[in-house]
Residue frames as qw, qx, qy, qz and C-alpha x, y, z in Angstrom:
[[0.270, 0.770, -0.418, 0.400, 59.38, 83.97, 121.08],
 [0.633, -0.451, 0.509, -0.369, 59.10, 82.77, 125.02],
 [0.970, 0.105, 0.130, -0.178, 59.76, 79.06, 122.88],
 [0.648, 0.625, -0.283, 0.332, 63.05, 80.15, 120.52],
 [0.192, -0.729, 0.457, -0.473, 64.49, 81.80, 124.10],
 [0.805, -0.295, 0.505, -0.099, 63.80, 78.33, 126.48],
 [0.847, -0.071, 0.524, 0.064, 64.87, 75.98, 123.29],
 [0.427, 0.812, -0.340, -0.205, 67.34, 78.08, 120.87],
 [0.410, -0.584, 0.699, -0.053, 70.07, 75.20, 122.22],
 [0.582, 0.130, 0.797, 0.097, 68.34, 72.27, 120.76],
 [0.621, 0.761, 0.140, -0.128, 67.58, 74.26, 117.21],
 [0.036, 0.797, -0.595, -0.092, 71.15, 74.89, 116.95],
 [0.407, -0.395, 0.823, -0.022, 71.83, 71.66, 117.79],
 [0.725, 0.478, 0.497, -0.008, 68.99, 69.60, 115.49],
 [0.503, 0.843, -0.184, -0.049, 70.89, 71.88, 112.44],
 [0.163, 0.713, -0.651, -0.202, 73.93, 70.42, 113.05],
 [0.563, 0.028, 0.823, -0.070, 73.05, 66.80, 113.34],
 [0.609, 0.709, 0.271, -0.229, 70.87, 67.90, 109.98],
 [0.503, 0.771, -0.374, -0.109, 74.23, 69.06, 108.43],
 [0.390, -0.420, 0.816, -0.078, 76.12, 66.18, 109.61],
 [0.674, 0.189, 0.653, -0.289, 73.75, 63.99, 108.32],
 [0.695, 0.698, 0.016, -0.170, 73.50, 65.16, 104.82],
 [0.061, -0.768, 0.636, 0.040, 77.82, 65.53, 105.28],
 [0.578, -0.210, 0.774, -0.154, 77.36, 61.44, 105.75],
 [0.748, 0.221, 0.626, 0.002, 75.48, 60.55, 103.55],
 [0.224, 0.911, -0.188, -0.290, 77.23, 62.54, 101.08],
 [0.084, -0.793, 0.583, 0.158, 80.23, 60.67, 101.46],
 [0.752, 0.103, 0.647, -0.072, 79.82, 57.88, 99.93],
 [0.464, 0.869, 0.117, -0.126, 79.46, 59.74, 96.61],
 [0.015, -0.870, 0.489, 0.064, 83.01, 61.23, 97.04],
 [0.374, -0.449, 0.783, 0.212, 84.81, 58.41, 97.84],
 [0.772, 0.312, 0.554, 0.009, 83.16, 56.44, 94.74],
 [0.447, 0.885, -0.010, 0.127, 84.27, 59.40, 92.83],
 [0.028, -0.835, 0.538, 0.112, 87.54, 59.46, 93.82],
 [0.664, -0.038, 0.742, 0.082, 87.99, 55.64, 93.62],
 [0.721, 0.673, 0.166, 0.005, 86.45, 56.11, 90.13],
 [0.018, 0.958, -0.285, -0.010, 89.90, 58.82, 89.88],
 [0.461, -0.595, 0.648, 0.118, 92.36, 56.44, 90.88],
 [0.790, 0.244, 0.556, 0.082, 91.24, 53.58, 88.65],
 [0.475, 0.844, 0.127, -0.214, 91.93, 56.05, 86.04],
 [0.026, 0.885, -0.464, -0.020, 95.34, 57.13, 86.56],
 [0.684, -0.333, 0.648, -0.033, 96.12, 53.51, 87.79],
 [0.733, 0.485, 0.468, 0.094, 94.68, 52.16, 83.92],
 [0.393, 0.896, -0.206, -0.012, 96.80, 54.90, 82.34],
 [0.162, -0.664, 0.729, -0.014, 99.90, 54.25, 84.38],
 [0.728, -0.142, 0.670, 0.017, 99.47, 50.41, 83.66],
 [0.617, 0.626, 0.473, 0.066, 98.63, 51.09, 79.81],
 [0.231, 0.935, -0.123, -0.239, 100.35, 53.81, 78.82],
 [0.666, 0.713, -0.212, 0.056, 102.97, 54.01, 76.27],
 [0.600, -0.621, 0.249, 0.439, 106.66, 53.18, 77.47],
 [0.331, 0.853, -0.375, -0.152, 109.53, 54.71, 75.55],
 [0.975, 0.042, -0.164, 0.145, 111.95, 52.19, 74.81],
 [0.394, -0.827, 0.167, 0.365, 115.59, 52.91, 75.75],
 [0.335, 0.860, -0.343, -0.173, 118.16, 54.68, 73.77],
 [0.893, 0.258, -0.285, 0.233, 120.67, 52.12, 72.49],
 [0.563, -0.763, 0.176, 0.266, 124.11, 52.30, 74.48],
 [0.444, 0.837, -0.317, 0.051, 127.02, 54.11, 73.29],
 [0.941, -0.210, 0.247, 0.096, 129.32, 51.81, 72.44],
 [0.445, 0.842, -0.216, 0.216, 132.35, 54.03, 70.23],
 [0.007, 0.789, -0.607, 0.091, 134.62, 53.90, 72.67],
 [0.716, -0.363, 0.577, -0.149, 134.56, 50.25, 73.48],
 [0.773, 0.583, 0.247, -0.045, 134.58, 49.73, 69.63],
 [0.398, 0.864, -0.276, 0.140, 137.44, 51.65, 68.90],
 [0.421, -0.577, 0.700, 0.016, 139.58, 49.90, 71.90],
 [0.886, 0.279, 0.368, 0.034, 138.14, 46.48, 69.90],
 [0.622, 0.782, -0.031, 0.021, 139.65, 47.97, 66.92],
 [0.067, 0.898, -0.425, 0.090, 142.62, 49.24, 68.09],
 [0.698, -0.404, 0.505, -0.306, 143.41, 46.03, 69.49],
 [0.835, 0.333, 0.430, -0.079, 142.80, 43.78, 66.47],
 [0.364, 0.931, -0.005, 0.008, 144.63, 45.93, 64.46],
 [0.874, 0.057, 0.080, 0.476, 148.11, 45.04, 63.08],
 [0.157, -0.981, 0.035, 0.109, 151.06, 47.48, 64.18],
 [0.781, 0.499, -0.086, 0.364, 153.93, 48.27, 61.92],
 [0.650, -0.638, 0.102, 0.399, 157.43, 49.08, 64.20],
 [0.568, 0.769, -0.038, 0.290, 159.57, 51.28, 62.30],
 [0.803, -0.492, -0.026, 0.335, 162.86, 50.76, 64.32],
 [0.564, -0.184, 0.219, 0.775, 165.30, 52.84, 61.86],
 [0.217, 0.590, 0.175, 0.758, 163.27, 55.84, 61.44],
 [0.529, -0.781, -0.320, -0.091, 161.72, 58.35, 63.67],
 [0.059, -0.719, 0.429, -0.544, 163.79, 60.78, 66.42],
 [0.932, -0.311, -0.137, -0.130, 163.88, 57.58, 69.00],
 [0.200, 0.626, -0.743, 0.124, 167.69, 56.72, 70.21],
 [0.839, -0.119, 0.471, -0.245, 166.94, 53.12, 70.79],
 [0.833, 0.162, 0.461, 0.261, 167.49, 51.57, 67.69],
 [0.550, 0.669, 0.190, 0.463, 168.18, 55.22, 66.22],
 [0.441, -0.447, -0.211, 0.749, 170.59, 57.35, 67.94],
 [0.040, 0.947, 0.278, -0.155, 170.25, 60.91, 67.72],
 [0.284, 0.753, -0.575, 0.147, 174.54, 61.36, 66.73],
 [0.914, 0.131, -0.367, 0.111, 177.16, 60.12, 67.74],
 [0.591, -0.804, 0.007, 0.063, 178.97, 59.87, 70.92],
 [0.401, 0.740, -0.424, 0.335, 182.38, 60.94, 71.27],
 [0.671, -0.266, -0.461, 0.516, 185.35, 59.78, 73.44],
 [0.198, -0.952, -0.004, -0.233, 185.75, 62.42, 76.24],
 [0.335, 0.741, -0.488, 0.318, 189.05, 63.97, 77.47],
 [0.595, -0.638, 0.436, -0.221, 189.49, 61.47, 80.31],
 [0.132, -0.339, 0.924, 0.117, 191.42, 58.00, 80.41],
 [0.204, 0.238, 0.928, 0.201, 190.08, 55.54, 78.04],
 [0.160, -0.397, -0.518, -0.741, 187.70, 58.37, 76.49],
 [0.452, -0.581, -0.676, 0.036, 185.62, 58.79, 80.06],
 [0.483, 0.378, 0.637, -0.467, 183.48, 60.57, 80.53],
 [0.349, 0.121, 0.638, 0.676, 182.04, 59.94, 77.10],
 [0.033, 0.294, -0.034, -0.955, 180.93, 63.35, 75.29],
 [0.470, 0.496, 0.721, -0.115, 177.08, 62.79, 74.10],
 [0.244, 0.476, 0.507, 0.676, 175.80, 64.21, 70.39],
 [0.115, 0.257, 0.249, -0.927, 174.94, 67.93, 70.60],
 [0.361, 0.457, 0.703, -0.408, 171.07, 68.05, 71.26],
 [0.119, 0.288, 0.567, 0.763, 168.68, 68.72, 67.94],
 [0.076, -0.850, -0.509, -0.108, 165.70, 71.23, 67.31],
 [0.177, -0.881, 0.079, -0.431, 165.21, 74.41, 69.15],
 [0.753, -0.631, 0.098, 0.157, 167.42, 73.03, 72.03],
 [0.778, 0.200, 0.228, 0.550, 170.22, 72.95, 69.60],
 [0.197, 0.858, 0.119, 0.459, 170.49, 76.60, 69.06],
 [0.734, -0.229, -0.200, 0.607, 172.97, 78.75, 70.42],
 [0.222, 0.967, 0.124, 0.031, 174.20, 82.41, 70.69],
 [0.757, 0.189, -0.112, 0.615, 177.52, 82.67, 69.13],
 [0.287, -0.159, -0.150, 0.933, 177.43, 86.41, 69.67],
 [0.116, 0.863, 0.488, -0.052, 174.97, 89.96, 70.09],
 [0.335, 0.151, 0.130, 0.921, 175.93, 93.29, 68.65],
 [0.182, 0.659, 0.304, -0.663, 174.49, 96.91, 69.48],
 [0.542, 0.336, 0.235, 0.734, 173.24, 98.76, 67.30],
 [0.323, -0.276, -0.185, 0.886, 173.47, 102.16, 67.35],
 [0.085, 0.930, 0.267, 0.240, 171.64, 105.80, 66.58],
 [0.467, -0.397, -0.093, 0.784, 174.04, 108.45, 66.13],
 [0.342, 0.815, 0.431, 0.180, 172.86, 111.50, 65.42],
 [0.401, -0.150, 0.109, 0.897, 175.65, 114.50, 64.03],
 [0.366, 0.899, 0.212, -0.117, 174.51, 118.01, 63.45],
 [0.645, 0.110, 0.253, 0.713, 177.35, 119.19, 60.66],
 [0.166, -0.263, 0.048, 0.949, 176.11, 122.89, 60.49],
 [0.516, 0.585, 0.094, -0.618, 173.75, 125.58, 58.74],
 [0.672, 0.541, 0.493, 0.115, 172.45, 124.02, 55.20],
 [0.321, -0.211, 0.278, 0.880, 174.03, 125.81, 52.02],
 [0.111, -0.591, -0.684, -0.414, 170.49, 125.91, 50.64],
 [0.247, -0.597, -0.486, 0.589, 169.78, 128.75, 53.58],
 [0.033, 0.487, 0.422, 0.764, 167.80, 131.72, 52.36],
 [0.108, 0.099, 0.528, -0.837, 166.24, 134.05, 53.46],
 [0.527, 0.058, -0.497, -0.687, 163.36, 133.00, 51.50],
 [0.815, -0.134, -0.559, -0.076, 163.22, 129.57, 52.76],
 [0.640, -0.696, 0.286, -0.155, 164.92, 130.48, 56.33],
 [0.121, -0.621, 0.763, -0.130, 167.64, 128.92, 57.81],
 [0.940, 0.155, -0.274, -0.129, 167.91, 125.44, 57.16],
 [0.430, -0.634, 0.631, -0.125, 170.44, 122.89, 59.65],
 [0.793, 0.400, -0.412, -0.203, 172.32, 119.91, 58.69],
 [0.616, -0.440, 0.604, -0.247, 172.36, 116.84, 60.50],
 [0.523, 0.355, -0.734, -0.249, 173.88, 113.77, 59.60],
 [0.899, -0.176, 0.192, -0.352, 171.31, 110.53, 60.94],
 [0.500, 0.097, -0.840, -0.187, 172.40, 106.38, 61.04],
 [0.640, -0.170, 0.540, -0.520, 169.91, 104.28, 62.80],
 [0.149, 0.084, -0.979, -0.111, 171.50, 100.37, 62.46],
 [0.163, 0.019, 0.879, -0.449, 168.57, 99.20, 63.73],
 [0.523, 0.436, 0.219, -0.699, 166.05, 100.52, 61.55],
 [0.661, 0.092, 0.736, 0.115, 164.47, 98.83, 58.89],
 [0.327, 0.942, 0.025, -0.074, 164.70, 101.60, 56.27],
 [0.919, 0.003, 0.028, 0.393, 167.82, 100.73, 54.45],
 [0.210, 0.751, 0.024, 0.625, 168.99, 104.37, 53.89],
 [0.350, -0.758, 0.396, -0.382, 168.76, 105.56, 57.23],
 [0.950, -0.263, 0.052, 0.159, 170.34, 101.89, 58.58],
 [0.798, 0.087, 0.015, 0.596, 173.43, 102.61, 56.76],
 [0.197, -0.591, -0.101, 0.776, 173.21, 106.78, 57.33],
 [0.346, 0.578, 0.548, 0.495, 171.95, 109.51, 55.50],
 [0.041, 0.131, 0.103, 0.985, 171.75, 113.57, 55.18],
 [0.070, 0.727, 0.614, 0.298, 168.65, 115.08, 56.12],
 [0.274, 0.186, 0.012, 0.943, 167.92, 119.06, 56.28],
 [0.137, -0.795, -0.558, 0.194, 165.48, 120.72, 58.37],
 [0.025, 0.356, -0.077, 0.931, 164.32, 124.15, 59.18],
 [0.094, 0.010, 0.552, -0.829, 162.57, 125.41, 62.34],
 [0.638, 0.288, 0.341, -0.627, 159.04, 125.84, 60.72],
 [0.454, 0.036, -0.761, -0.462, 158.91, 122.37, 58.46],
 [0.796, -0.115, 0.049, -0.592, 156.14, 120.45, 58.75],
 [0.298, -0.453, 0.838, 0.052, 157.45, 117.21, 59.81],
 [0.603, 0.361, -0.456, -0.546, 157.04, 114.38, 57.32],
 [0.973, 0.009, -0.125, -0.192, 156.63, 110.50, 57.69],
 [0.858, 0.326, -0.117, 0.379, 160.55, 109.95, 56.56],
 [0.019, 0.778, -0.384, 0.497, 161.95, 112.44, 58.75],
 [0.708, -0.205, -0.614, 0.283, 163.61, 110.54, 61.69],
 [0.283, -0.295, -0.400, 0.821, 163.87, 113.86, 63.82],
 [0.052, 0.792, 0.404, 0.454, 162.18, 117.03, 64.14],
 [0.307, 0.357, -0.204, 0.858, 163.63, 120.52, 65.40],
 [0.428, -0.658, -0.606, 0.130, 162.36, 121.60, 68.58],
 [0.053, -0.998, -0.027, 0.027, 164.66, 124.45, 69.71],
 [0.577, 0.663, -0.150, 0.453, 167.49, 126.59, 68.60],
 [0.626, -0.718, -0.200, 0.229, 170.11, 127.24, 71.51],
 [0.274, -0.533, 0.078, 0.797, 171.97, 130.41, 71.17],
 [0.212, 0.537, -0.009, -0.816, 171.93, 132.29, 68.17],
 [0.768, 0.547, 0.214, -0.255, 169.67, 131.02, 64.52],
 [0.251, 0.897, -0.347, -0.109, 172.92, 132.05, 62.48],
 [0.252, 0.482, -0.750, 0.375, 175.51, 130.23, 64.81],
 [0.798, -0.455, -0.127, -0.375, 173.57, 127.92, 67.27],
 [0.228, -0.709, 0.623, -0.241, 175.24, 126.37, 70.01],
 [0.171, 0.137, 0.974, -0.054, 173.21, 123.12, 69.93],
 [0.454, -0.023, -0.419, -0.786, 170.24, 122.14, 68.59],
 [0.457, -0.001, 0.775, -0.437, 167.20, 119.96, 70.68],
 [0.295, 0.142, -0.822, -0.466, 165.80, 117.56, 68.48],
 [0.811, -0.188, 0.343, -0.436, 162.81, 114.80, 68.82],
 [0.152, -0.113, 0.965, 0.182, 162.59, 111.40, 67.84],
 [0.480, 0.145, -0.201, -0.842, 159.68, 110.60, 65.90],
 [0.601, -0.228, -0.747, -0.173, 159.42, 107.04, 66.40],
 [0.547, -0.254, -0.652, 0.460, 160.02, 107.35, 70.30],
 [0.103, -0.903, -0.139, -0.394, 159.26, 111.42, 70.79],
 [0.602, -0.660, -0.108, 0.435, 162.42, 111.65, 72.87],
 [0.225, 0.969, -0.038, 0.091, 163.76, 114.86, 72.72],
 [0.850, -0.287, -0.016, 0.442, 167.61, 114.86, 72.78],
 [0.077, -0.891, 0.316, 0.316, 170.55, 117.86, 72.58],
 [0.881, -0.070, 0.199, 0.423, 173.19, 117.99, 69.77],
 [0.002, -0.883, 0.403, 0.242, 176.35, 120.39, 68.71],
 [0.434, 0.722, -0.539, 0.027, 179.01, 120.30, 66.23],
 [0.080, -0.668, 0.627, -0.392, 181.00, 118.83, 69.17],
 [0.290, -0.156, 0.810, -0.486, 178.72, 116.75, 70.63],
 [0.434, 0.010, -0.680, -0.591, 176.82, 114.26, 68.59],
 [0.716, -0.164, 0.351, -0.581, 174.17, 112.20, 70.17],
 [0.528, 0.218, -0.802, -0.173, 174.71, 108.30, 70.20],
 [0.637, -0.216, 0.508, -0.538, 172.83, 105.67, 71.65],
 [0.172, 0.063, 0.983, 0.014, 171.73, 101.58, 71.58],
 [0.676, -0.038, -0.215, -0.703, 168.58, 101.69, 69.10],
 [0.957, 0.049, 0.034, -0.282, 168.70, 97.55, 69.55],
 [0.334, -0.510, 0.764, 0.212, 170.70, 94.64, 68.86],
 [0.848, 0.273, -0.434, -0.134, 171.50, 91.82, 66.10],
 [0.717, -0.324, 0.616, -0.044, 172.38, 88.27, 67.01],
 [0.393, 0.417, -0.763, -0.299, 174.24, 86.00, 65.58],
 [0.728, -0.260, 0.418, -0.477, 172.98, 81.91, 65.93],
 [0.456, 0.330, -0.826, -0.032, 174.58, 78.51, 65.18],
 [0.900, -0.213, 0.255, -0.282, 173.00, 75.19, 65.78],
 [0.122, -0.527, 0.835, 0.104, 176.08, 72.75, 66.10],
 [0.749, 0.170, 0.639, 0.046, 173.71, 69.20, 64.85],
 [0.672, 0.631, 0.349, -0.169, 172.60, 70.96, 61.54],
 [0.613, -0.084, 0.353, 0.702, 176.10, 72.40, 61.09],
 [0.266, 0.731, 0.349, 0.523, 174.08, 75.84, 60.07],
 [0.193, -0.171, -0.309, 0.916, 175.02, 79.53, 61.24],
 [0.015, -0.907, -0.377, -0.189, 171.95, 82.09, 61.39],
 [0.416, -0.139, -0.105, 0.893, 174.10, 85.90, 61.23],
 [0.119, -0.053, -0.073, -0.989, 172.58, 89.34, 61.75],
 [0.164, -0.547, -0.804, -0.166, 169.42, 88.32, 62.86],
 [0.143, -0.022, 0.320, -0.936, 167.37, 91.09, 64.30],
 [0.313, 0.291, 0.770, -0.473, 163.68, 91.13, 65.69],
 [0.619, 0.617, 0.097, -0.477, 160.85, 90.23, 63.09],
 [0.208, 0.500, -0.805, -0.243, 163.73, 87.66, 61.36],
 [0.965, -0.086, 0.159, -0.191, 162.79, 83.94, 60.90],
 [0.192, 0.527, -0.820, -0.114, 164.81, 80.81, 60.78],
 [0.901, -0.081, -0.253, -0.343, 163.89, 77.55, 59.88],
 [0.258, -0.414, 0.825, -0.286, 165.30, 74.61, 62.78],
 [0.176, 0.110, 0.973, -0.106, 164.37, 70.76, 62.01],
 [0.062, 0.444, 0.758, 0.474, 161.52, 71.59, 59.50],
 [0.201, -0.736, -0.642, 0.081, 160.06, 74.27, 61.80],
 [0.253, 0.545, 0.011, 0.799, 159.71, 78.12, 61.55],
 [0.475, -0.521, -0.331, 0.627, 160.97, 80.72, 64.15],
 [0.010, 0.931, 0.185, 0.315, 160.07, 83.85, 64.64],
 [0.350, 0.017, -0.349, 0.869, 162.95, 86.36, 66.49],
 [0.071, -0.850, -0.386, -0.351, 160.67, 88.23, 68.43],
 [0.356, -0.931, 0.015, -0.078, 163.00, 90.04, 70.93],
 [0.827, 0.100, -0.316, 0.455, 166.78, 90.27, 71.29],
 [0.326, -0.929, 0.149, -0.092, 168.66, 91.98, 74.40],
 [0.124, 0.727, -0.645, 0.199, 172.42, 92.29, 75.32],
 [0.475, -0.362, 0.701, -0.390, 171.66, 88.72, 77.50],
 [0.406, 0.035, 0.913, 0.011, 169.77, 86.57, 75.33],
 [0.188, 0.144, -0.621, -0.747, 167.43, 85.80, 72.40],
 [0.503, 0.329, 0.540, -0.589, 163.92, 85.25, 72.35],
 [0.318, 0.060, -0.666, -0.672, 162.14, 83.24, 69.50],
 [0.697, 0.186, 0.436, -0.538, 158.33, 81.62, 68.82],
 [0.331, 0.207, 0.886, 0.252, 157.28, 79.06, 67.17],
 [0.178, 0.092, -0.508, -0.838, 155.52, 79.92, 63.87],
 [0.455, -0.408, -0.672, -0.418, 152.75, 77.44, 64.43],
 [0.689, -0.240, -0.628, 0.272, 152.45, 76.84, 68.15],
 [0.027, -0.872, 0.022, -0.488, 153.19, 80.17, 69.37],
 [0.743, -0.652, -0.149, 0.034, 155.24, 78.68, 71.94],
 [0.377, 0.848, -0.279, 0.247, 158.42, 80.88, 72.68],
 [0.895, 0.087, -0.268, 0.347, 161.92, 80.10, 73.56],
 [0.036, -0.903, 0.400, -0.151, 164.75, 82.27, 75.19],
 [0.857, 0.323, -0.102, 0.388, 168.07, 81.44, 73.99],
 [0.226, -0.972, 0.065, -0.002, 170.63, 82.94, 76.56],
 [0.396, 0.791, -0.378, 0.274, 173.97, 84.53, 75.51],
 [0.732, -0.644, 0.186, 0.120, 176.86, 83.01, 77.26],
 [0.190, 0.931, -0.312, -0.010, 179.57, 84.90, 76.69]]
């Protein structure tokens, strides 16, 4: 023990020179083995397969070729061009020697005008108690409907219809009784709804109810030399081979779409 205590310094030490040594002469091994490693990867990457390359797209440079080579046919006297085809004919204007001269009125949708718009109307008349009244069937009121605007030809041009307090309202009714104002018998007025719109409005003997359900237009394209009358919204008309929808008309102007295109116009009223 009195030996390990005086020389534990130099055993320590002689073990790591011992693992040093073997660490040496180890390496030699490694690096032959990694050299082997490289050669490997080096012989693959020099040998190995190559993908050829993908051909180059050449369509569009083909199609300029083509387009190029390719014999174009000038049709000077058809087609919407004013070069060799005018679009109309010019007029002399109201100055000296015809100046300023008055150009052809434009074609297509641009051509279109609004000659005129018309309301139309909802007027609703109550005319009195029903002669059908019973006391069986109750009291029964008679009102006398026209809504121009609707698309029900009957009620467009005006019609009769007869209620009573507790019907069940029906599809084809254009009102529906809400309340009686003074007496059932002899009513002063009578508060109605609307069934397309649920506004509730007041009418009497006296005092009918009238309003603007919408409007109709009238339209005139001055190339084609055609009128379009009484349009209203959900109407078509055909312009230069193409179909129009009306999809909106107001006291100011007219609103159509293209059938294919969906691309819409407004056509404004100048009075």
């Amino acid at each position: 023990m009195e030996f390990l205590k005086n020389h534990y310094e130099k055993l320590i030490l002689s073990v790591v020179l011992l693992g040093l040594a073997i660490a040496a002469g180890y390496l030699p091994f490694e690096v032959a083995k990694v050299r082997e490693r490289l050669a490997e990867v080096t012989t693959a990457i020099e040998d190995g397969r190559v993908e050829p390359l993908k051909p180059l797209d050449l369509s569009t440079n083909e199609a300029v070729l083509r387009r190029a080579t390719s014999r174009v046919e000038f049709a000077f006297g058809k087609g919407t061009h004013g070069l060799f085809n005018p679009a109309g004919t010019w007029r002399k204007g109201p100055g000296p020697g015809g100046w300023p001269p008055i150009p052809p009125p434009p074609s297509g949708v641009e051509g279109l005008t609004v000659t005129s718009i018309t309301p139309l109307l909802l007027k609703i008349e109550y005319q009195g108690i029903s002669q059908g009244s019973s006391a069986a069937f109750g009291t029964r009121y008679r009102f006398y409907i026209q809504n121009q605007a609707s698309t029900n030809a009957a009620l467009a041009r005006g019609r009769i219809v007869i209620l009573a307090t507790n019907d069940k309202p029906a599809a084809s009714d254009p009102i529906l009784i809400k309340d009686i104002i003074g007496p059932p018998e002899e009513p002063d007025a009578i508060r109605v709804q609307l069934t397309d719109t649920r506004e509730q409005v007041t009418v009497s003997k006296d005092k009918p109810h009238t309003e603007v359900a919408g409007y109709s237009a009238d339209l005139r394209h001055e190339r084609e030399g055609r009128t379009f009358s009484r349009l209203r919204p959900g109407s078509k008309l055909t312009v230069a081979g193409a179909t129009y929808n009306v999809v909106a008309i107001r006291d100011t102007d007219v609103t159509i779409e293209d059938d294919q295109s969906k691309r819409r116009t407004v056509i404004p009223f100048r009075r």
